[in-house]
PANU-614901 format. One line per field, with one value per residue (C-alpha): residue number from 1; residue in three letters; x, y, z. Coordinates in steps of 0.001 Angstrom, whole numbers, plus 500000, padded with zeros to 6 digits. Each point is the difference from the previous one (the first is absolute). Example, Ala and Ser with C-alpha at 12.3 -4.5 7.8 and 13.67 -1.06 7.14 Angstrom:
BEGIN
resi = c(1  2)
resn = c(ALA  SER)
x = c(512300  501370)
y = c(495500  503440)
z = c(507800  499340)
This chain:
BEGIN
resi = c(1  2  3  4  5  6  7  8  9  10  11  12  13  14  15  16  17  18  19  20  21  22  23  24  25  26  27  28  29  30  31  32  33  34  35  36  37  38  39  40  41  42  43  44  45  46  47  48  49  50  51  52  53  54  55  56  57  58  59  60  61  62  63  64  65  66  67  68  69  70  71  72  73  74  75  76  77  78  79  80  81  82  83  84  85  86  87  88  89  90  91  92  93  94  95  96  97  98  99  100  101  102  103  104  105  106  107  108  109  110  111  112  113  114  115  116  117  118  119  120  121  122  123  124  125  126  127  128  129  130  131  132  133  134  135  136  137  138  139  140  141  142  143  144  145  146  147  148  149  150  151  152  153  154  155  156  157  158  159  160  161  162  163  164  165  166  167  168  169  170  171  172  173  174  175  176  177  178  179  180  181  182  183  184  185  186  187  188  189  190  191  192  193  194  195  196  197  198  199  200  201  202  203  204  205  206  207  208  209  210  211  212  213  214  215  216  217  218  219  220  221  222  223  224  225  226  227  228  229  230  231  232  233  234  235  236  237  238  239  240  241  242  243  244  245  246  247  248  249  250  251  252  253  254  255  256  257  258  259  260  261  262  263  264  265  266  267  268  269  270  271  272  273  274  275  276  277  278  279  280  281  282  283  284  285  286  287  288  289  290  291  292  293  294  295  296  297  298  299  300  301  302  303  304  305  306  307  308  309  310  311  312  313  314  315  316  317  318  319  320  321  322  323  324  325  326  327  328  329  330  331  332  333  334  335  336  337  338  339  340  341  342  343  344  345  346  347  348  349  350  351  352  353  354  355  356  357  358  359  360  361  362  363  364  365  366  367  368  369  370  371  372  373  374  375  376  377  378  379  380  381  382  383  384  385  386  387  388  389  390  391  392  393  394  395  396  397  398  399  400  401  402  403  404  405  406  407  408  409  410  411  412  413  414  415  416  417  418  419  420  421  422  423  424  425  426  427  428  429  430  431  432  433  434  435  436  437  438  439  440  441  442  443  444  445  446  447  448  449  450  451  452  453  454  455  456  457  458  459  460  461  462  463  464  465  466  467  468  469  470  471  472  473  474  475  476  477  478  479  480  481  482  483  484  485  486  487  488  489  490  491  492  493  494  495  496  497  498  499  500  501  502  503  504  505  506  507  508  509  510  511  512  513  514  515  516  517  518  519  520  521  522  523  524  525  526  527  528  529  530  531  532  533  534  535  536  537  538  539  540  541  542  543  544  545  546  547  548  549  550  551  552  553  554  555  556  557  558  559  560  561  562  563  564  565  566  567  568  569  570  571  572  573  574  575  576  577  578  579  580  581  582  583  584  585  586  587  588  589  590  591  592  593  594  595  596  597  598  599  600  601  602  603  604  605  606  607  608  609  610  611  612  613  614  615  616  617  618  619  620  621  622  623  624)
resn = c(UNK  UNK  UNK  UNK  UNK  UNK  UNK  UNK  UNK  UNK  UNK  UNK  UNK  UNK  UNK  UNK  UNK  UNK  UNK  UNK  UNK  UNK  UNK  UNK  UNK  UNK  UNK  UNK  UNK  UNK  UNK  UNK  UNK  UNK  UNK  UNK  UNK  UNK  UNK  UNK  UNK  UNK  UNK  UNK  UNK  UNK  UNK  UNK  UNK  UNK  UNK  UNK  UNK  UNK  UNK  UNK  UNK  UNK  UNK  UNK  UNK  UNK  UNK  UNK  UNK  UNK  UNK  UNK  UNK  UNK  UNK  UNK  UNK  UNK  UNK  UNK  UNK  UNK  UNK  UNK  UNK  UNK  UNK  UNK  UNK  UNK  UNK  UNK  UNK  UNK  UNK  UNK  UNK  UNK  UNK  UNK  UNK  UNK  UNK  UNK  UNK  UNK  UNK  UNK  UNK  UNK  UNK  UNK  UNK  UNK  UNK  UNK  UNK  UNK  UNK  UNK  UNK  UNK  UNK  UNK  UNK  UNK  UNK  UNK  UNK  UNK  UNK  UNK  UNK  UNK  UNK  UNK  UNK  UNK  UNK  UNK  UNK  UNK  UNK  UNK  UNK  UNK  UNK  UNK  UNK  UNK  UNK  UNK  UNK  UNK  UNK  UNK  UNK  UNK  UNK  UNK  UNK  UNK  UNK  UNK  UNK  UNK  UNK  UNK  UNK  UNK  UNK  UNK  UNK  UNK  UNK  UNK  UNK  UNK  UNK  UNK  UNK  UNK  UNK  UNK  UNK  UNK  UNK  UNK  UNK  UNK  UNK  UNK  UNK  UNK  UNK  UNK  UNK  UNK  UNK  UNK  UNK  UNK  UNK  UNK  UNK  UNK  UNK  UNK  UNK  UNK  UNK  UNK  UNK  UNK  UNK  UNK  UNK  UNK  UNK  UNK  UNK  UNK  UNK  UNK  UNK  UNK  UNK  UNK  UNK  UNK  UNK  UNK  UNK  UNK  UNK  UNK  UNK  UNK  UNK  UNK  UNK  UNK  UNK  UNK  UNK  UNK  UNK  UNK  UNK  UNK  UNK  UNK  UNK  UNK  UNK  UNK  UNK  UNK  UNK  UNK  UNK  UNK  UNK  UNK  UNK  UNK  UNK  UNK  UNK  UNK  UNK  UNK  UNK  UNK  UNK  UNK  UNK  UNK  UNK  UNK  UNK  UNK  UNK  UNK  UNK  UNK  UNK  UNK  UNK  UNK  UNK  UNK  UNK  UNK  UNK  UNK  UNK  UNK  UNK  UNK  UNK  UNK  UNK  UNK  UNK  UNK  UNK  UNK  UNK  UNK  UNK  UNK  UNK  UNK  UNK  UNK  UNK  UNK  UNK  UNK  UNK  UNK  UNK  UNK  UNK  UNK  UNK  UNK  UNK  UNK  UNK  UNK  UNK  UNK  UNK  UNK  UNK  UNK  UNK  UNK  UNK  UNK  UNK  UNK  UNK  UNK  UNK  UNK  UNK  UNK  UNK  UNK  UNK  UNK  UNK  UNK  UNK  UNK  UNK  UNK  UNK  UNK  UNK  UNK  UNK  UNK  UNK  UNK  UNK  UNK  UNK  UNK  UNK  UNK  UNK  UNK  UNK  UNK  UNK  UNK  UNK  UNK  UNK  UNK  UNK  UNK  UNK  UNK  UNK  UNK  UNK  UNK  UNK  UNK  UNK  UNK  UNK  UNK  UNK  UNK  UNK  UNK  UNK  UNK  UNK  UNK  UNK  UNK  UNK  UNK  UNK  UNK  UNK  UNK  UNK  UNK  UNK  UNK  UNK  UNK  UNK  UNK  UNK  UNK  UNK  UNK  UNK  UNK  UNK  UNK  UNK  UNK  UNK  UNK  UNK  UNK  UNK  UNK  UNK  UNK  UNK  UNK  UNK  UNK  UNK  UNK  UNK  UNK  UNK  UNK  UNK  UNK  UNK  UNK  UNK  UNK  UNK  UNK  UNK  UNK  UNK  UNK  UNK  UNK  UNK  UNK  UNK  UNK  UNK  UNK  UNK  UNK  UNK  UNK  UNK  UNK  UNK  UNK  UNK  UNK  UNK  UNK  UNK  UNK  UNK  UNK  UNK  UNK  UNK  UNK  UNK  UNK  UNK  UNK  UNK  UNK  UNK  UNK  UNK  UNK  UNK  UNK  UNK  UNK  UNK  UNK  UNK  UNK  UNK  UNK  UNK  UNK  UNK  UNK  UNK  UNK  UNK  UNK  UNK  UNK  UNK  UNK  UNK  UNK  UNK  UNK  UNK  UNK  UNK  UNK  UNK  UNK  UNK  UNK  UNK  UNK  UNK  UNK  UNK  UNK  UNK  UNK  UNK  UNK  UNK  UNK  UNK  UNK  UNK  UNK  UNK  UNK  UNK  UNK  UNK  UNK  UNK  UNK  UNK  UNK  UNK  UNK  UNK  UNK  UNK  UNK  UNK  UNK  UNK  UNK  UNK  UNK  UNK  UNK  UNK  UNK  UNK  UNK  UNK  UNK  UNK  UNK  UNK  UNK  UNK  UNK  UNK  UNK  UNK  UNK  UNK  UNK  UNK  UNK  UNK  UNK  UNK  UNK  UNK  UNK  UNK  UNK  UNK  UNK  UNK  UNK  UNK  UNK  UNK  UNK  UNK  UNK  UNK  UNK  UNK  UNK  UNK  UNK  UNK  UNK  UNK  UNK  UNK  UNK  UNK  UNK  UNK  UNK)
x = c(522010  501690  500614  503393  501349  497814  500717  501066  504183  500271  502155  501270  502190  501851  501219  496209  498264  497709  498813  497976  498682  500395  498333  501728  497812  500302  501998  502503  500334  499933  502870  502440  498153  501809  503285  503082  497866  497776  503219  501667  497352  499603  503754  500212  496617  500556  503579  502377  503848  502812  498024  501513  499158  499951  497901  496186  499746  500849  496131  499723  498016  498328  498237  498133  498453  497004  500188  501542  497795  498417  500250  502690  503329  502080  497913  500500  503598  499854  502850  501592  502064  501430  502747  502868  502239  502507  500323  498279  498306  496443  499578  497580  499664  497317  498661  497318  498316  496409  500371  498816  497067  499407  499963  497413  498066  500268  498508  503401  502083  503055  500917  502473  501333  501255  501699  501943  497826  500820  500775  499802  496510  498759  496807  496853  498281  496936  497100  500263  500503  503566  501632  503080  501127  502862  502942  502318  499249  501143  503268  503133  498508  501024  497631  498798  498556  498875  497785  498689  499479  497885  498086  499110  499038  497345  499298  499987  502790  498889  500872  502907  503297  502531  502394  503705  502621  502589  502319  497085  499715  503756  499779  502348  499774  499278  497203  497095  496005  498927  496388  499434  503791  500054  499501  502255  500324  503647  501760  500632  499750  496124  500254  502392  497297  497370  502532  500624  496185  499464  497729  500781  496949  497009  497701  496633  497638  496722  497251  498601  499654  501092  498294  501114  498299  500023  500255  499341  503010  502320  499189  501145  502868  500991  499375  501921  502927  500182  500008  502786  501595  499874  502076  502294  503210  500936  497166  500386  503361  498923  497300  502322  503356  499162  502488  503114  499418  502315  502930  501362  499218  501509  503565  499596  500039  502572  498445  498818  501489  502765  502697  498288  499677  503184  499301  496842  500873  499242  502254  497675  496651  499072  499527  497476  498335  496098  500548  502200  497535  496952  502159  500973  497868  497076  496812  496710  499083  498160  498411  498406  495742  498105  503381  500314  503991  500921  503905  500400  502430  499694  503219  500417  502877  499876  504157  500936  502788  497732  496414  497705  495790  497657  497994  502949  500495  502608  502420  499257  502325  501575  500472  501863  502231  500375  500866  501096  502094  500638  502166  501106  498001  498956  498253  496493  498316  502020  499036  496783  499948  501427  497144  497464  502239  499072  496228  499970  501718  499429  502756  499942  502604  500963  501397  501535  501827  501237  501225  501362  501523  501961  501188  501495  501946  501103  501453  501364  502193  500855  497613  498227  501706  498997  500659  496885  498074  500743  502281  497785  501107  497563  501063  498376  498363  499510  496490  500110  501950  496589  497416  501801  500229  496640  499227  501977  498794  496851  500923  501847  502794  503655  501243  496173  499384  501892  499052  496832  499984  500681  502667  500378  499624  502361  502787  499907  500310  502679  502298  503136  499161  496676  498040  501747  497758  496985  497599  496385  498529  498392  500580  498506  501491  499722  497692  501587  500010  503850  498944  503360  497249  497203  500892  496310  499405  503081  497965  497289  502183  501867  497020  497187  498496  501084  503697  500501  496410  499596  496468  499892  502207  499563  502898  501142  500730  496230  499899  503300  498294  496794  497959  496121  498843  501442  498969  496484  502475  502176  503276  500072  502831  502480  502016  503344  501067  503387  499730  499457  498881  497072  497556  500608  499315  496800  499266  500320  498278  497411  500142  500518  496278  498843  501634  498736  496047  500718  500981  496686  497761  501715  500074  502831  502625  499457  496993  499580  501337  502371  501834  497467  496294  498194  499937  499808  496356  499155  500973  498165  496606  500443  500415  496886  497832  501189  499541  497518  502450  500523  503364  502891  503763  500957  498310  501672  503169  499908  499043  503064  502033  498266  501513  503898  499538  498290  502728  502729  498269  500428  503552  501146  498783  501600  503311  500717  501586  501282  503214  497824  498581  503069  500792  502646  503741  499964  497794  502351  502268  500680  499300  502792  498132  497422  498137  499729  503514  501412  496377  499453  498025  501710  499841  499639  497713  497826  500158  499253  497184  498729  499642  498240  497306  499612  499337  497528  497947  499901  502332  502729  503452  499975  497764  497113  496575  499280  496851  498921  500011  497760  497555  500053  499371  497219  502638  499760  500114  503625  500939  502106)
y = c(929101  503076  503185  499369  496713  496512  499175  496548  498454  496394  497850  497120  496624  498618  496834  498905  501254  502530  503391  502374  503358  502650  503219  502423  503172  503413  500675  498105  501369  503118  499502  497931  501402  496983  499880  499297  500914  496495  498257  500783  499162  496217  499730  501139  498162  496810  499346  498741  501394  498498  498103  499174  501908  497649  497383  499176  502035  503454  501829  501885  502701  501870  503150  502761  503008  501707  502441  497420  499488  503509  501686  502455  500099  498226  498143  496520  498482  497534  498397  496855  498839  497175  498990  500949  497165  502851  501774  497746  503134  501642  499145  502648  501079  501697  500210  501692  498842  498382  497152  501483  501915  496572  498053  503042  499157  496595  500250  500343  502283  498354  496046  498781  496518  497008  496797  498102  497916  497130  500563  502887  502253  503056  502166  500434  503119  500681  502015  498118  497259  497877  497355  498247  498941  497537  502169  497194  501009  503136  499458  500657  502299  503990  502545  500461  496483  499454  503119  498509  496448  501605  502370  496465  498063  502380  501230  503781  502348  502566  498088  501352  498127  500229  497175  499064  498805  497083  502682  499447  496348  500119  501639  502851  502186  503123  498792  501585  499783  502253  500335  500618  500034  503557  500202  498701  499185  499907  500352  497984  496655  499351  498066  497763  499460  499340  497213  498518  499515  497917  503766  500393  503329  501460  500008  503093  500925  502421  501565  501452  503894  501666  502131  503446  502434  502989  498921  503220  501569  496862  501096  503597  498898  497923  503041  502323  497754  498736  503922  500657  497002  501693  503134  498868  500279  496228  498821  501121  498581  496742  499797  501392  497962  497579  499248  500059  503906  499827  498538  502964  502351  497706  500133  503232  500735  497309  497457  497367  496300  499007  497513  498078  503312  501047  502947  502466  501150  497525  500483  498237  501781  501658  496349  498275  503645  500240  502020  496850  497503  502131  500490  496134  496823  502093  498812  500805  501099  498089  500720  498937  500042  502682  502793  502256  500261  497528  499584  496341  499409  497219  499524  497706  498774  497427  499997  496370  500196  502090  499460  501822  499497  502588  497545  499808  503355  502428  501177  503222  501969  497612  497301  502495  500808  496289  498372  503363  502362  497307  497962  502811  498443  502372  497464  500795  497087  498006  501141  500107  496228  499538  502154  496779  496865  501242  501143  496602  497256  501996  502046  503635  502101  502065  497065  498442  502923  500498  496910  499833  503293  498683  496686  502332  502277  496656  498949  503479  499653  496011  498555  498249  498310  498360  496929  501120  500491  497209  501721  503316  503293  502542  503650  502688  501297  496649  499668  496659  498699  501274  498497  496770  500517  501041  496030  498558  501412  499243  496706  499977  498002  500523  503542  501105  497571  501538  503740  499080  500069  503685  502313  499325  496007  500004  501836  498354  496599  501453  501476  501059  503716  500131  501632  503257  499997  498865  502758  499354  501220  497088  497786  501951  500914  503925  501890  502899  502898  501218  500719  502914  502411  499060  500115  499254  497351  498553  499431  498323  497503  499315  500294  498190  496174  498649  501331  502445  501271  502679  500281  500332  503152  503231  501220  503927  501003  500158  502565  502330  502851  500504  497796  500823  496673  499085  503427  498150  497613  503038  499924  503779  500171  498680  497010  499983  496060  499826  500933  497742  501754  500748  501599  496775  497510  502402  500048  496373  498900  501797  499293  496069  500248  501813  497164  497441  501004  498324  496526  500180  501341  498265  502968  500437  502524  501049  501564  500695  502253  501821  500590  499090  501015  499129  502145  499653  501781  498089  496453  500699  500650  497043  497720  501602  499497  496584  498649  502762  500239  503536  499926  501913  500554  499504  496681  499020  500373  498306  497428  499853  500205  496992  498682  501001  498834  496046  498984  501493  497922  496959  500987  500059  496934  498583  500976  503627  502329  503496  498597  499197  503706  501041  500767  498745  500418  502076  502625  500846  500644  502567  500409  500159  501701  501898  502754  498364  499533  500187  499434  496992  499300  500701  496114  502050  502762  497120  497714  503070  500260  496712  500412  503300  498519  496930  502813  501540  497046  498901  496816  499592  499812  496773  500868  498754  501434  500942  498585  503210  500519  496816  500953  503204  498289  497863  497309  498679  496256  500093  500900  496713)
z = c(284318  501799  497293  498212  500970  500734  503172  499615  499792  498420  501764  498765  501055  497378  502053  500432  496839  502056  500554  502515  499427  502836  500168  502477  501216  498882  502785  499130  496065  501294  502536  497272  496375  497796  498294  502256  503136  499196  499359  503259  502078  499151  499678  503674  500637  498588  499078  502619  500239  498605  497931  496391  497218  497555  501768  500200  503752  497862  499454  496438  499953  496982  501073  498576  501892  501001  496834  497806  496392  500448  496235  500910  498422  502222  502110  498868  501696  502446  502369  500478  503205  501763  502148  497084  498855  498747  503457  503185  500709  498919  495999  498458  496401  497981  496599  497505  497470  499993  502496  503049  498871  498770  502902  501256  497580  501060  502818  502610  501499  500804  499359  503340  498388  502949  499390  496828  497341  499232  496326  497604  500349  499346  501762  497583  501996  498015  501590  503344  498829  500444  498661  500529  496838  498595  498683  498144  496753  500809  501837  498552  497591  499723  501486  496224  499154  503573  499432  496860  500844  503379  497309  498030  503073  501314  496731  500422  499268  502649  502514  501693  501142  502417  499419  500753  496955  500518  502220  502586  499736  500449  503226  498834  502701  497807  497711  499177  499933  496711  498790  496056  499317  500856  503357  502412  504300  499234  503391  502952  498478  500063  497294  501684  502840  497287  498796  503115  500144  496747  499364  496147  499767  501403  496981  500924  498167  501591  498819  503331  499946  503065  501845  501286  502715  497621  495987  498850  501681  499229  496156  500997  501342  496741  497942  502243  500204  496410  498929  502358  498450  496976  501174  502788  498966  501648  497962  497305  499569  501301  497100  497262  501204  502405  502964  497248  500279  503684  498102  498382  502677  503413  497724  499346  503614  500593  502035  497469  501311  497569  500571  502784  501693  500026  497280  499752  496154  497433  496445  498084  501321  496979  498653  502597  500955  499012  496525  499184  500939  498264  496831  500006  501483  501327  498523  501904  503558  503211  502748  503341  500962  499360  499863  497666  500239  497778  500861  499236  496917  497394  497947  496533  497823  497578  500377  499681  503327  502028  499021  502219  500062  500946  501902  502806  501188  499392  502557  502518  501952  502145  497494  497872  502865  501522  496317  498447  502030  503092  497566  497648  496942  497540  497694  500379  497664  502426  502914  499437  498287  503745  501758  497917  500971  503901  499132  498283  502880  502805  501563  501447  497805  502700  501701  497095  498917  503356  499865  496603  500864  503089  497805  497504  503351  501127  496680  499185  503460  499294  502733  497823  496587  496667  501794  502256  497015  498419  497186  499260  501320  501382  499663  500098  496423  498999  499391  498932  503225  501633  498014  500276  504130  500114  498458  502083  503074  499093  499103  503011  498282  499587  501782  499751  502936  502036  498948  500523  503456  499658  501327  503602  499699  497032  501470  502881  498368  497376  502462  499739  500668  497577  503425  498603  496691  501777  500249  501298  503417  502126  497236  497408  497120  499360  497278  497622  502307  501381  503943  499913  498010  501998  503431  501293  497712  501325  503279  498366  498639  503156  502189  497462  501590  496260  499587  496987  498970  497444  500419  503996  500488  498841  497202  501202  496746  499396  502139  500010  498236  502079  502043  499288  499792  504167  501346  501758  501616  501083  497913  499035  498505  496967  501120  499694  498492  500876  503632  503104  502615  502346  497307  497684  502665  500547  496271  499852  503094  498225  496729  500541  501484  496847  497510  502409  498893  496727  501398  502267  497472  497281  497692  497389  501473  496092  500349  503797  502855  500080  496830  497383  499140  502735  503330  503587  500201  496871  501510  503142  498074  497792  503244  501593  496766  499044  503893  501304  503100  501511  499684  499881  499190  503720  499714  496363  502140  502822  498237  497325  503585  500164  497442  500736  504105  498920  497837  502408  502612  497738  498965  504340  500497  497097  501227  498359  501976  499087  498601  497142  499490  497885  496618  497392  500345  496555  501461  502830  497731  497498  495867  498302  496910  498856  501388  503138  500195  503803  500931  503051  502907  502994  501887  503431  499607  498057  503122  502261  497616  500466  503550  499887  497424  503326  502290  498042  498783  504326  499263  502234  499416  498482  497493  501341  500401  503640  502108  500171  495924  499472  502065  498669  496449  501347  499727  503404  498876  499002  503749  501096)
């Protein structure tokens, strides 16, 4: 077994019942290093254009990395991609927890699944071993009880379980794949794709130990890290409030989503912000394998209208914002008794509160009626109108059935001028973060394979006071987050790279490069003594280039074309409140943008990546 990772990717056909290990060189880890790199590369390998996302010639991947299961904070996420069913284009979405060290332990680095059963299975990985096993008693049932009944069946609660709720069976194009109710793959629709496949969970459970070049220095490194954990200032509000710490401080500065986006001040943020939630339904905190930040919440309530249960999770940043500010609700026991009905069927709550929040514009301006909902009305502040949409959509029955083909989808088959309230980018709908304060970020979500991704793009606000964490990739000095010009395409031509080394290394962007704990110089030497490679930062980054070029390549041949690297109408134009007020992106100087950021990553000006620029990546095969 080679130091850090094992050298071997499962694949298996559902259609036939079968499965083949393959064990690429170390050439080959060391050119992609896991995450979204392995992904891309049977997606453009083995996937054939224009091919439906929802039937049995999609390919799901599950993939760790080369570092993932080492015992540092942070080093346990692993991705999961597909053709998406929400946008035609690349599907990718990660996820902590324990489930990919697991599948380490297991014995496998990635799992690349083919083909449709024939009825409802899930995967038994257990040391090596694999079974395909019948799934009926299990579908139909909530991500909860299908946990349990799997727990029963093999008879061992350690074994760890990433499985879809009804929303995937469904097919809703924005469901979910969670692992231990805390822990979720929530965008894209990969759930959906697990659906389509009669692929209810991947049950793993491993008790191989990995091996790493230098073990000595990897328990440095965990030391060094989890004291710096300690006394980062990032970290340590992560560990004391969680994600729900952001809340309070993106309305102070006037860019927290309200209204469907419309608004960046929130009234009612003093009741959803995290003293609120710690004063109220907080009850104990979470975490992912082997870190030390601990910023998962667990909420209670034994309220009889909004019950909540600490074993379903409790709502982080951009839950708050999706079902809180999005909608103008201010009824946090609500909200997060919404926050468990997703955990618990299935469905990503950014999505769903995007498109609850576009229902509620559309029946505000008399697009949609009570005789569309079949008699209720859904305004904004109604927290109950949204629990009941959320079951519907589910459900997919009633008004839900057509919400739940999410914002672009169900404008298009409402009509009658709904386009207007339908924001998403590539079909995505958009997490809580206004692009008109964060210029650069802005980019990332136009220019992102997935649509609207949060966790691809670096956020300039980080680093408008000083940059000493981007100084080794040469941003020197503060960036400004309201301009677009030449040194933010710079900054985030760079910075994009930077981000990207959490999607290949599957680290959480929580504890890793650049804004929390763990450092540039740090990263490099846990790399070199988990794997024993002689590697570098140079190296790190070409391959996370990697990882932006392969799904562009995928996106082209799909059919996307520049005209999709935009942003949302709102954001071109101005606030009309708050201290942002007067504040928009300019729609020229962003396209002019756009094309600069081409120039500089060698694609041409249709967005895609010259000949030249692949074989500079060692990507030679995706020359047509």
């Amino acid at each position: 077994m080679a130091n850090g990772y094992n050298g071997r990717i499962l694949h298996v056909n559902l259609t036939n019942s079968s499965w083949k290990i393959e064990e690429p060189g170390e050439v080959w880890y060391r050119t992609y290093m896991g995450g979204s790199n392995f992904a891309a590369y049977y997606l453009l390998k083995e996937l054939k254009r224009d091919v439906d996302p929802l039937s049995e010639e999609n390919i799901l991947i599950f993939a760790c990395s080369v570092v993932t299961g080492a015992p540092i904070s942070g080093f346990n996420r692993y991705t999961v991609a597909a053709k998406s069913p929400l946008t035609g284009a690349f599907g990718e979405t990660e996820a902590g927890g324990y489930w990919g060290p697991e599948l380490k332990f297991a014995g496998y680095d990635a799992v690349v699944i083919k083909g449709r059963a024939s009825k409802p299975v899930y995967l038994w990985i257990h040391n090596g071993d694999v079974e395909i096993r019948d799934a009926g008693n299990v579908w139909g049932k909530d991500n909860w009880n299908t946990l349990e009944t799997i727990w029963k069946e093999v008879g061992d609660k350690r074994v760890r379980v990433a499985s879809i709720g009804p929303a995937g069976e469904k097919l809703i194009p924005f469901a979910t794949v969670q692992n231990d109710m805390e822990h979720f793959n929530g965008r894209t629709g990969m759930g959906a794709v697990m659906g389509s496949k009669n692929l209810k969970a991947i049950a793993v459970r491993g008790t191989k130990k990995l091996k790493f070049a230098d073990p000595g220095k990897v328990k440095e490194i965990t030391r060094w890290h989890n004291d710096r954990i300690k006394t980062h200032p990032p970290n340590v509000g992560l560990t004391k409030y969680g994600t729900p710490g952001l809340v309070k401080g993106l309305n102070n500065a006037g860019i927290l989503p309200t209204h469907n986006f419309r608004d960046g001040v929130f009234e009612g943020v003093d009741k959803i912000d995290a003293e609120a939630y710690h004063n109220t339904i907080f009850h104990s905190t979470g975490t992912c394998y082997a870190c030390s930040v601990r910023c998962k919440r667990r909420v209670a309530s034994d309220d009889e209208k909004y019950p909540l249960d600490p074993r379903f999770g409790g709502p982080e940043y951009e839950t708050l914002a999706c079902l809180g500010s999005l909608l103008e609700n201010d009824n946090l026991p609500a909200l997060a008794r919404g926050n468990q009905l997703c955990n618990l069927m299935g469905l990503d709550t950014i999505s769903t509160g995007c498109t609850i929040a576009f229902a509620m514009e559309c029946f505000e301006n008399g697009i949609i009626t009570e005789k569309d909902t079949g008699g209720r009305p859904i305004r904004f502040g109604d927290a109950d109108a949204m629990l009941w949409l959320i079951e519907d959509i589910a459900n997919r029955r009633g008004f839900g059935e057509t919400l739940s083909l999410g914002v672009k989808e169900a404008a298009e088959k409402i009509g009658n001028g709904a386009e207007k309230y339908a924001f998403h980018i590539k079909g995505s709908e958009l997490p809580a973060h206004d692009g008109r304060g964060k210029t650069g970020m802005a980019m990332g979500y136009a220019l992102s394979a997935t649509g609207g991704d949060h966790v691809e793009t670096p956020h300039d606000t980080a680093f408008q006071k000083n940059v000493g964490s981007l100084e080794s990739l040469g941003i020197l000095e503060p960036v400004r987050p309201l301009d677009t010009d030449y040194d933010k395409v710079r900054y985030f031509s760079l910075g994009q790279k930077a981000w990207g080394i959490n999607n290949c290394l599957c680290l959480c962007n929580f504890c890793s490069v650049p804004i929390h704990a763990m450092t540039f110089a740090g990263l490099v030497d846990a790399v070199t003594a988990i794997t024993g490679w002689n590697t570098s930062l140079f190296e790190i980054i070409r391959v996370t280039e990697r990882s932006i070029v392969m799904p562009r390549v995928f996106n082209n041949r799909e059919g996307f074309s520049p005209k999709d690297d935009r942003v949302i109408r709102r954001w071109h134009e101005s606030f009309e409140n708050g201290p942002m007020k007067g504040k928009r992106i300019d729609e020229k100087a962003f396209r002019d943008a756009i094309d600069l950021y081409y120039e500089l990553s060698g694609w041409d000006k249709e967005g895609r990546p010259t000949r030249g620029k692949l074989v500079d990546l060692n990507l030679e095969w995706l020359i047509e």
